[in-house]
C-alpha positions, 0 to 999 in steps of 0.5 A: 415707360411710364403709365399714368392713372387715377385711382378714386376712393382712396381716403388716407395715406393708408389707401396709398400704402396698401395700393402701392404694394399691390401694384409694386408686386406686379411683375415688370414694375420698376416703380410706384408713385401714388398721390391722395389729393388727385388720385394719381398713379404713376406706373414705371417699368421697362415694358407695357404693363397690362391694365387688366393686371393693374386693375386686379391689384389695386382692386386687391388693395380695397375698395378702389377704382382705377381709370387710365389717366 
């Protein structure tokens, strides 16, 4: 299963790093994919991963805000 986002307020490639650690740590996830230009945030894993629980990690990562793509 994929799930897609959009991440605002990431600056650099620092941002990406930090939020894909924090997403990469949830539980069921299989893969991470973050890109700077657009924001994006591509979520792999076998099952449905809560949103409530993505928001807390990349929340955990900075200042960020993630949206359903």
């Amino acid at each position: 299963m994929i799930a897609n986002y959009k991440v605002t307020g990431m600056t650099c490639e620092h941002c990406v790093a930090h939020v894909t650690e924090e997403v990469s740590a949830l539980k069921g996830v299989d893969d991470v994919k973050v890109t700077l230009a657009d924001g994006a945030l591509q979520v792999t894993s076998a099952s449905p991963i809560d949103f409530g629980a993505v928001k807390e990690a990349v929340s955990e990562a900075g200042d960020y805000e993630v949206q359903p793509a």
